[in-house]
C-alpha positions as CSV (number, residue, x, y, z in Angstrom):
1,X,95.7,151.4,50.2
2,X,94.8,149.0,47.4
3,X,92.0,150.0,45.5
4,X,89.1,148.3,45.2
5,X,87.1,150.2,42.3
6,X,88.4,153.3,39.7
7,X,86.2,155.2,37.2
8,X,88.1,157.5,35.2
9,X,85.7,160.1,33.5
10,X,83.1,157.5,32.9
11,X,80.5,158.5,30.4
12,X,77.0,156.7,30.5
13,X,74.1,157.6,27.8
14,X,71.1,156.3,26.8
15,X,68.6,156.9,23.5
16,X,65.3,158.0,24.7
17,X,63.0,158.3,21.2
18,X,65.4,161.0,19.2
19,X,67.1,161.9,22.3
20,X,70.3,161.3,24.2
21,X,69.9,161.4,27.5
22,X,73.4,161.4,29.2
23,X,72.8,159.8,32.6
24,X,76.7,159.3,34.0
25,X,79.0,162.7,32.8
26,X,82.9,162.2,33.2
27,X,82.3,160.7,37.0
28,X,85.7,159.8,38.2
29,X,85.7,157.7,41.3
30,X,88.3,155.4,43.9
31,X,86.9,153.2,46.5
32,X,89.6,151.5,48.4
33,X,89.3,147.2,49.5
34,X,87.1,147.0,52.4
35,X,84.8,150.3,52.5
36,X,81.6,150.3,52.9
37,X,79.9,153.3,50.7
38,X,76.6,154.6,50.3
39,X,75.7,156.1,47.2
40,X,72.9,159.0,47.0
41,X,70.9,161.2,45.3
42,X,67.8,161.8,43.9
43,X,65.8,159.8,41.5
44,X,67.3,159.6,38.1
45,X,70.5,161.2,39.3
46,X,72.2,158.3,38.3
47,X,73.0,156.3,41.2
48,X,71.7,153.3,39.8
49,X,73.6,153.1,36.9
50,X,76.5,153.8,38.7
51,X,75.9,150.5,40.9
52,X,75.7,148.7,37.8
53,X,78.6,149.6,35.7
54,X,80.6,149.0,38.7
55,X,78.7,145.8,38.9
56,X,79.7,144.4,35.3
57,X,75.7,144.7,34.5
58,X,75.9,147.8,32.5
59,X,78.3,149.2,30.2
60,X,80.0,152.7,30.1
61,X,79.7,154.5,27.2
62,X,83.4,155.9,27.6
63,X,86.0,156.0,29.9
64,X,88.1,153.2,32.3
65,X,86.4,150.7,34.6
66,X,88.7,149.1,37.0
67,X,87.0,146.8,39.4
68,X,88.8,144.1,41.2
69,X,91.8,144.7,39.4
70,X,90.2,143.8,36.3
71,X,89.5,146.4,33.3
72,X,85.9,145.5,33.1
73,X,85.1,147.8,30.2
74,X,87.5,145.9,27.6
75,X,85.9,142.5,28.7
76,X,83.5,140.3,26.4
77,X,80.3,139.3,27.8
78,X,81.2,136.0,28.5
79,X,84.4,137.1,30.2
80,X,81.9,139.6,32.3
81,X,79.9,136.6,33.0
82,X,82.8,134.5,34.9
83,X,84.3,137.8,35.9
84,X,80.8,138.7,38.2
85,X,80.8,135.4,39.2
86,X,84.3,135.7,41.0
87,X,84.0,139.0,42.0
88,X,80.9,140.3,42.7
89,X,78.2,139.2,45.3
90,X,74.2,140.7,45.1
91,X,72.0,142.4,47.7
92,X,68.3,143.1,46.9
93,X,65.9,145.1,48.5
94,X,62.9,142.1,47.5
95,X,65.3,139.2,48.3
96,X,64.6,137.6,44.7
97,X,64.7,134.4,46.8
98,X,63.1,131.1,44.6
99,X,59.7,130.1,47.1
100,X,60.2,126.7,45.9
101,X,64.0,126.3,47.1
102,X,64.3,126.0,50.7
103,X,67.0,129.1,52.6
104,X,70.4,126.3,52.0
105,X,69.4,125.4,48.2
106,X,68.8,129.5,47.7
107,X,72.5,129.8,48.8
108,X,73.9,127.1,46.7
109,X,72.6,128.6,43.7
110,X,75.9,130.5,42.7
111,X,78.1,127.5,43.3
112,X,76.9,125.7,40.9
113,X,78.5,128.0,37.8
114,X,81.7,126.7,39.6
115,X,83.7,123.7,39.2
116,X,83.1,122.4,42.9
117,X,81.9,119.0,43.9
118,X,79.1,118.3,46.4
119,X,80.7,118.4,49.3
120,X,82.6,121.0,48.4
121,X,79.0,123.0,48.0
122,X,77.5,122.3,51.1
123,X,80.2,123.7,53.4
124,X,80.7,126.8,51.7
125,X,76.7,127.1,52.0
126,X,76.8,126.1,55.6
127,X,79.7,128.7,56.5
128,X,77.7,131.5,54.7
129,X,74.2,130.5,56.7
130,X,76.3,130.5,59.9
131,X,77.8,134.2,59.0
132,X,74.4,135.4,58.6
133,X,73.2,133.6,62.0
134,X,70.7,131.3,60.2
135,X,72.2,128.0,60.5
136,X,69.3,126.5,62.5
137,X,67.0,127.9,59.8
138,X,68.3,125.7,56.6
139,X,66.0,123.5,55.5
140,X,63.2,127.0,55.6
141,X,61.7,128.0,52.6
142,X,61.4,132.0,52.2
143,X,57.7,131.6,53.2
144,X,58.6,130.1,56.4
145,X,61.1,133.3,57.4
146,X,60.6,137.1,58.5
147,X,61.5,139.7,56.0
148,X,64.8,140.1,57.8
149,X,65.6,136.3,57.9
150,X,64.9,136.4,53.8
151,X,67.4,139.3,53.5
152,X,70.2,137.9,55.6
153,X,69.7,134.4,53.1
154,X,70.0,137.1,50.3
155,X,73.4,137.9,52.1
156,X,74.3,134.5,52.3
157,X,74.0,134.0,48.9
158,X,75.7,137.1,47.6
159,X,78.8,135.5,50.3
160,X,78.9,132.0,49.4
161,X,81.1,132.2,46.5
162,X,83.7,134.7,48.8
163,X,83.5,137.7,46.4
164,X,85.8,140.3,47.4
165,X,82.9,143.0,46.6
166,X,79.0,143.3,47.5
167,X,76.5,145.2,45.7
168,X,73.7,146.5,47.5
169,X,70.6,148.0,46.1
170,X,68.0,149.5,49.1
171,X,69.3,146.4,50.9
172,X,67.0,147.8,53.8
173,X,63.8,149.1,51.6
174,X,61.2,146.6,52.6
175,X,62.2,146.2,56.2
176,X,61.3,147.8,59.2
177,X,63.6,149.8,61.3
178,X,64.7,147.2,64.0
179,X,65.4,144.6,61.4
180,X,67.2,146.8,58.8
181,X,69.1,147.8,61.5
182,X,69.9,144.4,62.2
183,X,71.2,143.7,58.4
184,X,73.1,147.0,58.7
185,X,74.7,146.0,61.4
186,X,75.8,142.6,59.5
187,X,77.0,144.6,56.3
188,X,79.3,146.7,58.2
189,X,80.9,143.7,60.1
190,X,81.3,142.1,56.2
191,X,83.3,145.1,56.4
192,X,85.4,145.4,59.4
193,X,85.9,141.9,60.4
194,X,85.7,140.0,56.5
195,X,87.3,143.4,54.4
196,X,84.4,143.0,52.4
197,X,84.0,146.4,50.1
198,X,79.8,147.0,50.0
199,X,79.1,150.3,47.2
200,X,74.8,150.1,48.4
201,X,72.6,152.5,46.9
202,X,69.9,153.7,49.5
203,X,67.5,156.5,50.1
204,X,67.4,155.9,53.9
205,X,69.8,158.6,55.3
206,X,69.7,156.2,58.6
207,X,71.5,153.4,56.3
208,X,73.7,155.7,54.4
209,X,75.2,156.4,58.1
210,X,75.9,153.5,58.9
211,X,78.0,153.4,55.9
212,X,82.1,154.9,56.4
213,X,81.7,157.0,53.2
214,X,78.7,158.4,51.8
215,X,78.6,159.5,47.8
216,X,76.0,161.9,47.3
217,X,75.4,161.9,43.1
218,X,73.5,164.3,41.2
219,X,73.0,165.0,37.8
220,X,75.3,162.1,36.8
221,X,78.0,163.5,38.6
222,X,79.6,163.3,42.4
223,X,77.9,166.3,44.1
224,X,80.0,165.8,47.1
225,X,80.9,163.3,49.6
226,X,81.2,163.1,53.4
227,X,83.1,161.0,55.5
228,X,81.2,158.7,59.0
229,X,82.0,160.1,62.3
């Protein structure tokens, strides 16, 4: 099975005053293409940071960052910048939707870094609306739509440009329980039906199960995972 992601003894370290505070320590990790993870663990445990190195937004310290195929950790910022672009699609838990834009011109928003024409634009955005189920709800700004109609826009954003990997952080934090199980249940067919690979960092032990591997880290390290039934 191809893999998706590799960390090999991935170092992360911040300055905190006179201190370093090493927040990732020799974390070695292998995500295959299209698994959905869940990544765990208390607060400050590193979790975060983990999402975000793999993400391209952070940078380790030391050690190898495979993502996509790509060596991440040897790329410029500008090569990072076209690299997330390609590869890498966001989840939110507050949307980060823009009020003024309605749900279709919130999609297009990552196409236009690409060399696409108009036309071009608005069927990708209309495919990824009609993944999410929203197609009727286009022309809706974010004030006009639930929480969980907001998110699922959110998910056809982080779809539109057909990155092989999403990002999730507390995808399901500001919902309530019959809508996040409703965007759950989206994510995981990304999964099985698109071979989307989703790494989403949660505290909800309900959305870490729907998840097929859950990554339980602690003091910047892999405490232990478990496999979904």
């Amino acid at each position: 099975m191809t893999e998706a992601i590799s960390l090999v003894n991935v170092v992360k370290a911040y300055r905190r005053g006179g201190e370093t505070v090493e927040v990732l320590h020799n974390l070695n990790l292998s995500i295959p293409e299209g698994e959905f993870v869940a990544i765990m663990g208390p607060s400050g445990s590193g979790k975060s940071t983990l999402l975000n190195i793999i993400a391209g937004i952070d940078r380790a310290n030391s050690g190898a960052v495979t993502v996509a195929g790509h060596r991440i950790d040897q790329m410029s910022g500008s090569e990072l910048t076209r690299w997330r672009s390609a590869n890498i699609g966001f989840i939110f838990q507050f949307y980060n939707l823009m009020p003024a834009l309605s749900a279709e011109a919130n999609v297009e928003l990552p196409l236009l870094l690409l060399p696409l024409s108009k036309a071009e634009r608005r069927a990708r955005v209309a495919a990824a609306l009609e993944i999410v189920g929203l197609s009727e709800r286009a022309r809706h700004k974010p004030s006009e739509l639930s929480g969980g109609q907001q998110q699922r826009v959110a998910i056809a954003r982080a779809l539109v440009s057909d990155p092989p990997i999403l990002v999730c952080d507390e995808p399901t934090g500001d919902l309530d329980r019959d809508t996040a199980t409703e965007v759950l249940e989206l994510l995981r067919a990304l999964t099985l039906r698109r071979g989307k690979t989703i790494i989403m960092v949660t505290h909800d032990q309900r959305a870490a199960d729907t998840a097929t591997r859950q990554l339980h880290v602690d003091k910047g390290q892999l405490a232990k995972t478990e496999l979904a039934l």
